[in-house]
C-alpha positions as CSV (number, residue, x, y, z in Angstrom):
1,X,133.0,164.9,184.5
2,X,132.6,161.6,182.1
3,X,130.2,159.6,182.1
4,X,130.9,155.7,183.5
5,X,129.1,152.7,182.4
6,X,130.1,149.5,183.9
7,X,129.8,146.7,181.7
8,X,130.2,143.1,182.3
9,X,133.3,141.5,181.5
10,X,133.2,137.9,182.0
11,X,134.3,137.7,185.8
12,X,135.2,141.2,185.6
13,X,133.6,144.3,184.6
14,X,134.6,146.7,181.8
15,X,134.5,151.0,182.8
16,X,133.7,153.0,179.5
17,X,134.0,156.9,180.3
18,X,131.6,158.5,178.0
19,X,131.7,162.7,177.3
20,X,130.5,164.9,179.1
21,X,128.5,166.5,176.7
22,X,126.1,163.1,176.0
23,X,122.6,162.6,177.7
24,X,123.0,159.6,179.2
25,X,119.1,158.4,178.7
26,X,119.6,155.5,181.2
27,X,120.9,151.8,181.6
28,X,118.3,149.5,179.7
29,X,118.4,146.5,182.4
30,X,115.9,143.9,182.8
31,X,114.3,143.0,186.2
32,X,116.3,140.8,188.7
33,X,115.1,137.1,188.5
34,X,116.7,135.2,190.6
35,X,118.2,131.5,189.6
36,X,115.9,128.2,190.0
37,X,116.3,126.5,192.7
38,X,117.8,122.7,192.9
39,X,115.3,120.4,191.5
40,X,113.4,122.9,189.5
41,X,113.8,120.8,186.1
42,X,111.9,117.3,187.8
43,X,109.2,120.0,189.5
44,X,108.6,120.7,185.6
45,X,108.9,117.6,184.2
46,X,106.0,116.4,186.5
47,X,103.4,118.7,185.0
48,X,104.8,119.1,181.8
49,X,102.4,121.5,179.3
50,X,99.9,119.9,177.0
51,X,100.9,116.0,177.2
52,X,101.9,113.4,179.6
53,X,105.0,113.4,181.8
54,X,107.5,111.2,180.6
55,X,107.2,108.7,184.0
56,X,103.8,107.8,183.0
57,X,104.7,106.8,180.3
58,X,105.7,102.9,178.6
59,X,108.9,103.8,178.0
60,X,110.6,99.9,178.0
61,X,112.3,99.2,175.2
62,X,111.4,102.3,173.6
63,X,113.9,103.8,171.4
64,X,114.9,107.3,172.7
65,X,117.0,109.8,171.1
66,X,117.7,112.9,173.4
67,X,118.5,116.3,171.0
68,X,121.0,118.9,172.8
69,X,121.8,122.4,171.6
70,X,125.9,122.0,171.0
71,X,128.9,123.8,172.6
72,X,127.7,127.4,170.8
73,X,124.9,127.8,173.0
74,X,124.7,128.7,177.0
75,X,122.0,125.7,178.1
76,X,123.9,124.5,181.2
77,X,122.7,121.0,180.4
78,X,124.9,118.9,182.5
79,X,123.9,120.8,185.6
80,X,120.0,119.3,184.5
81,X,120.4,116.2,182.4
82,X,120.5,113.8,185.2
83,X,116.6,114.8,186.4
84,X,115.6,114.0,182.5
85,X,117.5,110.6,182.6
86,X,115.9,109.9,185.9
87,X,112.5,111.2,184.7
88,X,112.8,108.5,181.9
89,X,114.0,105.8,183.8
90,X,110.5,106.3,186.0
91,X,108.9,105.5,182.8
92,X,110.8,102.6,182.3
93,X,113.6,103.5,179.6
94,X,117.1,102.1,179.7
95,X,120.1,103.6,179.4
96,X,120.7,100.8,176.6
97,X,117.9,102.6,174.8
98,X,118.8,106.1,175.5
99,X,121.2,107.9,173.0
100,X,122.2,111.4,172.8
101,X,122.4,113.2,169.5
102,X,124.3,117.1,169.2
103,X,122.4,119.5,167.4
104,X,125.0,121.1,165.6
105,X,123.2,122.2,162.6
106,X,126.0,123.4,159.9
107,X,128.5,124.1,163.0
108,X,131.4,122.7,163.4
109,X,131.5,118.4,165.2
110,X,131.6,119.5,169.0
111,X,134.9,118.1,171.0
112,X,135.3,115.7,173.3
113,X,135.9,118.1,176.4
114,X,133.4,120.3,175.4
115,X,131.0,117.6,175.2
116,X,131.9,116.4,178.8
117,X,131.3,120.1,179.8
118,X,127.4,119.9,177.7
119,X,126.5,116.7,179.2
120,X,128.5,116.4,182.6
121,X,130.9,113.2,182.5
122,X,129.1,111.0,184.6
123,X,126.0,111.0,182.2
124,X,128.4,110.3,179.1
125,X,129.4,107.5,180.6
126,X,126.0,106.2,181.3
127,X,125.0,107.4,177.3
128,X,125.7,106.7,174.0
129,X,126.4,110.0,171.7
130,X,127.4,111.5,168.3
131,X,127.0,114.9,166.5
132,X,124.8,115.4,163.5
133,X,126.6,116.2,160.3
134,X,124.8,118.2,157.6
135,X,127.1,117.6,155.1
136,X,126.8,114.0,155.2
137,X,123.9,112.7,152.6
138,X,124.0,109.0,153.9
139,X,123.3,110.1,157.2
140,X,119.8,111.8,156.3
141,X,116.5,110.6,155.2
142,X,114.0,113.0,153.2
143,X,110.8,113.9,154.0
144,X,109.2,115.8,152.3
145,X,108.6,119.6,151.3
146,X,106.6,121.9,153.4
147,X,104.0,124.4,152.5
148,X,106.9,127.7,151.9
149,X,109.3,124.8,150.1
150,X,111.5,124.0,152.5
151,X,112.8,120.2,150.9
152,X,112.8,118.7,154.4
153,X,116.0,116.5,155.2
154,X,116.8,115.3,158.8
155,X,119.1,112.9,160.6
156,X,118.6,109.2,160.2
157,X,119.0,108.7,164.2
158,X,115.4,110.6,164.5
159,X,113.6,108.7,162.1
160,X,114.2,105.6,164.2
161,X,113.8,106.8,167.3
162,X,110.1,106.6,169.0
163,X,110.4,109.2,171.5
164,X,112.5,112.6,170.4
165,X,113.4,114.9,173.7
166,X,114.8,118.5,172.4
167,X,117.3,119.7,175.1
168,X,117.2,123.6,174.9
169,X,116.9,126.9,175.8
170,X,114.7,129.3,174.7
171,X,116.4,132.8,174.2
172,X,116.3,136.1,171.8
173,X,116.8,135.0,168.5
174,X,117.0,137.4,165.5
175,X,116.0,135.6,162.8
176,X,113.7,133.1,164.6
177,X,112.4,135.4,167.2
178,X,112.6,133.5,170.1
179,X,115.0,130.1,169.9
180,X,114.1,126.7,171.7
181,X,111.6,124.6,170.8
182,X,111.9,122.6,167.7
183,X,114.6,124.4,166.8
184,X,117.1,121.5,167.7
185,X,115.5,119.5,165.0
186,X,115.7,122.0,162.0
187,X,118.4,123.7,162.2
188,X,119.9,121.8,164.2
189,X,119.7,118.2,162.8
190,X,118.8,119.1,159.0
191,X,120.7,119.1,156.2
192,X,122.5,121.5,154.7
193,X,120.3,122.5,152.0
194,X,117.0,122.4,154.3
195,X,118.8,125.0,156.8
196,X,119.4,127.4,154.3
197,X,116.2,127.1,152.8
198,X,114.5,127.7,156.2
199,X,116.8,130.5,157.5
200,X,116.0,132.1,154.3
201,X,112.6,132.2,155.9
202,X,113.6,134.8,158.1
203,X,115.5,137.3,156.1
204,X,113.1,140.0,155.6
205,X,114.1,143.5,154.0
206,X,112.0,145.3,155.3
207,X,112.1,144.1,159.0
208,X,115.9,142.4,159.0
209,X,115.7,141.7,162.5
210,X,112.9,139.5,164.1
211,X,114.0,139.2,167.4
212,X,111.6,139.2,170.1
213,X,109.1,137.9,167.5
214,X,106.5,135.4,168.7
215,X,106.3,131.8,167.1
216,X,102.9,132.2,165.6
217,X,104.2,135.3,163.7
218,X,107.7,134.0,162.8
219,X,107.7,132.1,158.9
220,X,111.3,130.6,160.0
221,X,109.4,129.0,163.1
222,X,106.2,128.1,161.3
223,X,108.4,126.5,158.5
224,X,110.6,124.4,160.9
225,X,108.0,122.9,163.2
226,X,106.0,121.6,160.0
227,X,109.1,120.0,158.8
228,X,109.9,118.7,162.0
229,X,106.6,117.0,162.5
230,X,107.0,115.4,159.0
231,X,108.9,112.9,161.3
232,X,105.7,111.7,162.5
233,X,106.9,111.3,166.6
234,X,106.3,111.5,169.6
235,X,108.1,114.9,170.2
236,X,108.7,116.1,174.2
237,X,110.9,118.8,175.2
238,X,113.1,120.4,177.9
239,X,113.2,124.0,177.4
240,X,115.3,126.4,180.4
241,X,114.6,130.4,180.6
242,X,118.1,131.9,181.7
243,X,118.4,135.1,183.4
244,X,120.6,137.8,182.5
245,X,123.7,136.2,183.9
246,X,122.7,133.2,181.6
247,X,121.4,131.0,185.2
248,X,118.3,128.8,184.8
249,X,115.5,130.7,186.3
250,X,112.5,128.5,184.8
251,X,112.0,125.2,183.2
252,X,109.2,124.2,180.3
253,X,108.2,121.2,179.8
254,X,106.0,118.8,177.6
255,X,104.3,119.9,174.0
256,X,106.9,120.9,171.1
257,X,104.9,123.9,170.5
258,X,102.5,124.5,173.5
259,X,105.4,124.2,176.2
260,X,107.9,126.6,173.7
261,X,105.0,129.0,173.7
262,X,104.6,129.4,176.9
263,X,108.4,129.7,177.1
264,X,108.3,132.1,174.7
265,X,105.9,134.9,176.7
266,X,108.0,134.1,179.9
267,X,111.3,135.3,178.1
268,X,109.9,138.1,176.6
269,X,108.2,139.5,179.4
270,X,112.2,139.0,181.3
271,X,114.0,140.1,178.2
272,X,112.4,142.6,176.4
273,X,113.2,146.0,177.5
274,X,111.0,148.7,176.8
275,X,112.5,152.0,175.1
276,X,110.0,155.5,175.2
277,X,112.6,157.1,172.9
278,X,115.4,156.1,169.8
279,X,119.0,158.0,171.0
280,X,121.9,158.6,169.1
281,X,124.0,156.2,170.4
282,X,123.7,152.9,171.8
283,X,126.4,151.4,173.8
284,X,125.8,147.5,173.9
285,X,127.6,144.7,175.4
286,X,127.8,140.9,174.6
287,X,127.8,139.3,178.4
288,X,126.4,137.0,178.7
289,X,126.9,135.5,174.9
290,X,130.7,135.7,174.8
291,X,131.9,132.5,174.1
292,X,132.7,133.4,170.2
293,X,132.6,136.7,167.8
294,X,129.4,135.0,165.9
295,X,127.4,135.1,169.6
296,X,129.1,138.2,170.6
297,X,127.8,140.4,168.0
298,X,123.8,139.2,168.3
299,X,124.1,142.0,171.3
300,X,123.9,144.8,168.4
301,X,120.9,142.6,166.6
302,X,119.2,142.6,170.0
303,X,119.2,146.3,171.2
304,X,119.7,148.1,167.4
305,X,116.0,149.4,166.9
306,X,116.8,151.5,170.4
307,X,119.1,153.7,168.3
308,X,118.1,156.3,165.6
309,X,118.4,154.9,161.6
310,X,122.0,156.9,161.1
311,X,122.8,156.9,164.8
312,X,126.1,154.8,166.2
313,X,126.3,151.1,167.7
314,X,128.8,150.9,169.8
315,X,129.3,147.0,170.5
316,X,131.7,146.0,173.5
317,X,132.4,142.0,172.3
318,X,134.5,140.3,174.8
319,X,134.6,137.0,172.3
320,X,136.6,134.7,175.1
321,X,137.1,132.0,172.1
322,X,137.5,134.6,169.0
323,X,136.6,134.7,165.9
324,X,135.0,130.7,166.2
325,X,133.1,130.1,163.2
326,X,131.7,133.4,161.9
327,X,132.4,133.7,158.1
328,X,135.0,136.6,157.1
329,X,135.0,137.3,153.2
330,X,137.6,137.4,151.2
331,X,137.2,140.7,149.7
332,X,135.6,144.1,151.4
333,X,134.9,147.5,149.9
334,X,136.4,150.2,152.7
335,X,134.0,151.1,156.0
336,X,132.7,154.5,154.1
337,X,132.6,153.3,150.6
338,X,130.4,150.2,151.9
339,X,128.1,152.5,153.9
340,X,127.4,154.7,151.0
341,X,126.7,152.1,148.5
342,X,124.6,150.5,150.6
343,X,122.4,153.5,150.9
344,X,122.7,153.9,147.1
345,X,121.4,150.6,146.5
346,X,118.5,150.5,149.4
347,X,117.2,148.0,151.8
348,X,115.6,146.1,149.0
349,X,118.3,145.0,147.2
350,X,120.6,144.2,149.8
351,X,120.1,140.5,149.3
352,X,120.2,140.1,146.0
353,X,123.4,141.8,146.5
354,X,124.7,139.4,148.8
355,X,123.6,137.0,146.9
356,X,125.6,138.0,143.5
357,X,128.8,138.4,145.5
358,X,128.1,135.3,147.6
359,X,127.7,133.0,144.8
360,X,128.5,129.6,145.4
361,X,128.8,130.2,148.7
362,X,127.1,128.0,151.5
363,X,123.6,129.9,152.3
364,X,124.6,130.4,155.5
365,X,126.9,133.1,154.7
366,X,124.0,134.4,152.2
367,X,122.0,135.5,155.5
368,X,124.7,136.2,157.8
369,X,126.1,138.9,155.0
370,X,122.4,140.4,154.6
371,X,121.7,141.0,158.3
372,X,124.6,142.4,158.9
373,X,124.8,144.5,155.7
374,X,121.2,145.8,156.8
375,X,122.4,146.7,160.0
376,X,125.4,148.6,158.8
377,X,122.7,150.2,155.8
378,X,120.7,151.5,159.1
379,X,123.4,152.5,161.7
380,X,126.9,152.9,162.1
381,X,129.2,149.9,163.7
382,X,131.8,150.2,165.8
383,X,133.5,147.4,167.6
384,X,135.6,146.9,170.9
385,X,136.8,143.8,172.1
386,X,140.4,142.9,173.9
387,X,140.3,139.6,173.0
388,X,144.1,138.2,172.1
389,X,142.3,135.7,169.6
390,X,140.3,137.7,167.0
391,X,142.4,140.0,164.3
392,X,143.2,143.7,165.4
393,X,141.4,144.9,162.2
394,X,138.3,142.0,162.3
395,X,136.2,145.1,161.5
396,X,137.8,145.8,158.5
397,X,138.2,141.9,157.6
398,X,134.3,141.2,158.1
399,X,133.6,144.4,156.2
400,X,130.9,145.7,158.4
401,X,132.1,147.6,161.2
402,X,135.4,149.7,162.5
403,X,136.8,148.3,165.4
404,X,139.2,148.9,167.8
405,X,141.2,147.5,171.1
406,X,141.1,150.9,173.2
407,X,138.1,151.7,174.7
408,X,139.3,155.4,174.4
409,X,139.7,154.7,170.5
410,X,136.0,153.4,170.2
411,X,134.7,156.2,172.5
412,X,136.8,159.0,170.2
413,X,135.5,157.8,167.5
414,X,131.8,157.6,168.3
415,X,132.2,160.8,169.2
416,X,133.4,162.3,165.9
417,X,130.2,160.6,164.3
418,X,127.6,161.4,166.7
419,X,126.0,165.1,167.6
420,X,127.7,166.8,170.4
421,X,125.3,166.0,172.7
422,X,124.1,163.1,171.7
423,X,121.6,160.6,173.8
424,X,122.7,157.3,174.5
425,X,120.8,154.1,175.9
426,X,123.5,151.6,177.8
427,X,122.8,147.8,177.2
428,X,125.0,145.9,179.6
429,X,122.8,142.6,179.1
430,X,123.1,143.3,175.5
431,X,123.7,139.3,174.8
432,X,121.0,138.2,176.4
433,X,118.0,141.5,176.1
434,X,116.2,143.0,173.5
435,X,115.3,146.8,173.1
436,X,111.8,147.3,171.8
437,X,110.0,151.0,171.1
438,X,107.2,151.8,172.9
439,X,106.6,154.6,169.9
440,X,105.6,154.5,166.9
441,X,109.0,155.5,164.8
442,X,110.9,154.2,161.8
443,X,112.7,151.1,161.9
444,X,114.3,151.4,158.4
C-alpha cells in the first residue's frame, strides 16, 4: 500500500501517494506554538530590548518614518499597526508627523488594494504613504561605503526622518540567514546598485545556502546593518515570529540589532528542524510562503541539505499569484545537459558562469541564477504546482527544474531517478522550516 503525505494546500490539503518500496524516514514538523494572543505587540512594545519604549519618549514634533516589509512578505501588519501608532502617540507623535514608507527593495511599487490589505484601511487613512523606488537616483542620498564596499545609497525619506521604526518579521532566509531586522532598510530602501552589492555578500560557493545562519556570522547581515547605521538615527523596530501557519506567535521589540537577535534564537529554536540522517528524496512543500513562484520555491532552499548531494527535491509550489516577479531567462540549455555541465564545471565556477551569461543583467538575477544553479549542481529538481497562472513547462523556462501538473507525473518521475527503496524526509512546512544535520556529512 502507498505511502500518503498530506500536505498543505492553502485552505485545503494536497494527498501525494508515494511507492511502496520508499522508507518513509518521517514528517520533519516543527513543534506546535500556538498564535499570540490580542495585545501581544503593546505587551512588547512596553519592554522593548536594549532601549527605551517609544511612550517615554519626546516624540512631539518628531519626524517619524515607519518602514514596512511590502506585499511579498507574510507580516500581517494591519492586524498590529494600530498598537505601534498608539504606542507613538503615548509619546507624543502626531499622525501629521507620522509617514509610512514600503520597503520594496528592487520589487515591483505595491498596489493600492494590497497596500490596504498591509496596513488595514483605517490606519491609511490616518497615514501618509509611498513605496521606495530603487531605480530612482533623485530619490536617494549616498552615504558612504562600508568596510566589504558596499557604496551605501538609501531613500531620501530616511535621511530626514528622526526616528526610523522597521516593521518586520523575522523568518528563514537563505541568503541572509534569518530576515527582520534592518533588513527593511538595505534591501529594502537602497538603491539598486547597493542591493546587489550586498546580496552579493551572501553568495557563497562553497556554502550556497545560509539559511538558519545567525546574524553575527552572516557577511550580508553584517554589511547591511553598517550601512544602515551610516544614517546616523535613532533606529527602533517591530519584529513578529510566525508559526508555521504564518500566525504571530511572539513580538520583539526595541534595539535594531539586540531585539533582531533575540528574534533570531527564538525562530530558530521554532524553525529549525533537526535531521540524524540525509535520505534520498525529500518531498517539500511551500505553505505557508505561496503567494508567488519566487516565495514558493525558498521551500527547496530551506529543507535541501536534508537530502543526499545527487538525491531528488521534490518541491510541491502552490504559487496562488504565479510566476510574480521571479526572473525566467531567455535562453536554457535542456534539464540533463544543464546538470551535467554543471558538474563539469564545479561549484566554484558557477558564478562566474552566471555572471558571463548574465551580463548586463540587473544583479539581482546574477544571485538568483547562482543559488539556484548550485542547488540543481547538488540535487535533482522536480516541480509540482496546479497553479492556472504559472507556464505548464516553467521548469523548463527557468532552466533549473522539471516540473509537472500531476502529482502522479512528479511521483513517477522521482521514482525513475531515485534507488528503489529510497528514504525520504516529508517537509509540509517547507515555506516556513529549515532542515539542519545533526551529522557530520557533505554539504557539497
Amino acid at each position: 500500500m502507498a505511502h500518503i503525505i498530506r500536505l498543505p494546500w492553502g485552505n485545503d490539503e494536497l494527498r501525494v501517494p508515494l511507492p511502496d518500496s520508499w522508507r518513509v524516514l518521517g514528517e520533519l514538523v516543527p513543534n506546535a506554538i500556538p498564535a499570540a494572543p490580542p495585545g501581544a505587540c503593546s505587551e512588547a512594545l512596553k519592554s522593548p530590548i536594549g532601549t527605551e519604549r517609544l511612550a517615554s519618549r519626546r516624540l512631539e514634533g518628531k519626524k517619524i518614518t515607519l518602514v514596512v516589509d511590502d506585499h511579498s512578505r507574510p507580516t500581517p501588519v494591519a492586524s498590529f499597526l494600530h498598537e505601534v501608532l498608539d504606542e507613538l502617540a503615548a509619546g507624543g507623535a502626531s499622525n501629521d508627523n507620522i509617514r509610512v514608507l514600503i520597503a520594496t527593495g528592487v520589487h515591483r511599487a505595491i498596489r493600492v488594494e494590497e497596500a490596504e490589505k498591509k496596513l488595514g484601511k483605517e490606519n491609511m487613512a490616518r497615514l501618509s504613504w509611498s513605496c521606495h523606488n530603487a531605480y530612482d537616483p533623485s530619490g536617494l542620498a549616498t552615504l558612504g561605503t562600508t568596510a566589504r564596499g558596499t557604496k551605501v545609497m538609501l531613500n531620501k525619506l530616511l535621511v530626514e526622518s528622526d526616528l526610523i521604526v522597521c516593521i518586520g518579521s523575522i523568518e528563514p532566509h537563505l541568503l541572509l540567514g534569518f530576515g527582520g531586522g534592518l533588513k527593511t532598510i538595505i534591501p529594502g530602501c537602497a538603491g539598486a546598485e547597493t542591493i546587489g552589492k550586498n546580496h552579493l555578500q551572501g553568495v557563497d560557493p562553497d556554502n550556497f545556502d545560509a539559511v538558519g545562519v545567525r546574524g553575527d556570522a552572516s557577511p550580508m547581515r553584517l554589511d547591511l546593518e553598517e550601512g544602515a547605521q551610516m544614517l546616523g538615527k535613532d533606529f527602533f523596530i517591530v519584529n513578529v515570529a510566525m508559526n508555521e501557519r504564518a500566525e504571530p506567535t511572539r513580538f520583539f521589540c526595541g534595539h535594531p540589532i539586540k531585539a533582531h537577535r533575540a528574534g533570531e534564537a527564538f525562530v530558530e529554536a521554532a524553525a529549525r528542524l533537526d535531521v540524524p540522517e540525509a535520505s534520498d528524496v525529500v518531498l517539500t512543500n511551500s505553505y505557508p510562503m505561496e503567494f508567488d513562484l519566487r516565495q514558493s520555491v525558498k521551500c527547496l532552499g530551506n529543507t535541501i541539505y536534508a537530502c543526499k548531494p545527487g538525491g531528488v527535491m521534490m518541491g510541491c509550489v502552490r504559487s496562488e499569484f504565479g510566476l510574480g516577479e521571479m526572473p525566467l531567462p531567455s535562453k536554457t540549455l535542456p534539464y540533463t545537459a544543464m546538470r551535467t555541465l554543471l558538474k563539469v564545471i564545479g561549484k566554484r565556477r558557477v558564478l562566474p558562469f552566471v555572471k558571463k551569461v548574465k551580463e548586463g543583467q540587473p544583479v539581482e538575477e546574477i544571485f538568483i541564477g547562482h543559488f539556484g544553479l548550485q542547488m540543481l549542481r547538488r540535487n535533482h529538481l522536480a516541480l509540482f504546482s496546479d497553479s492556472a497562472l504559472l507556464p505548464k513547462d516553467i521548469g523548463r523556462k527557468m532552466g533549473l527544474a522539471r516540473s509537472f501538473t500531476s502529482i502522479d507525473d512528479l511521483v513517477a518521475w522521482t521514482r525513475a531517478h531515485a534507488p528503489r527503496n529510497a528514504s525520504v524526509w516529508a517537509c509540509p512546512y517547507g515555506g516556513s522550516t529549515y532542515a539542519r544535520l545533526t551529522t557530520p556529512a557533505s554539504r557539497s
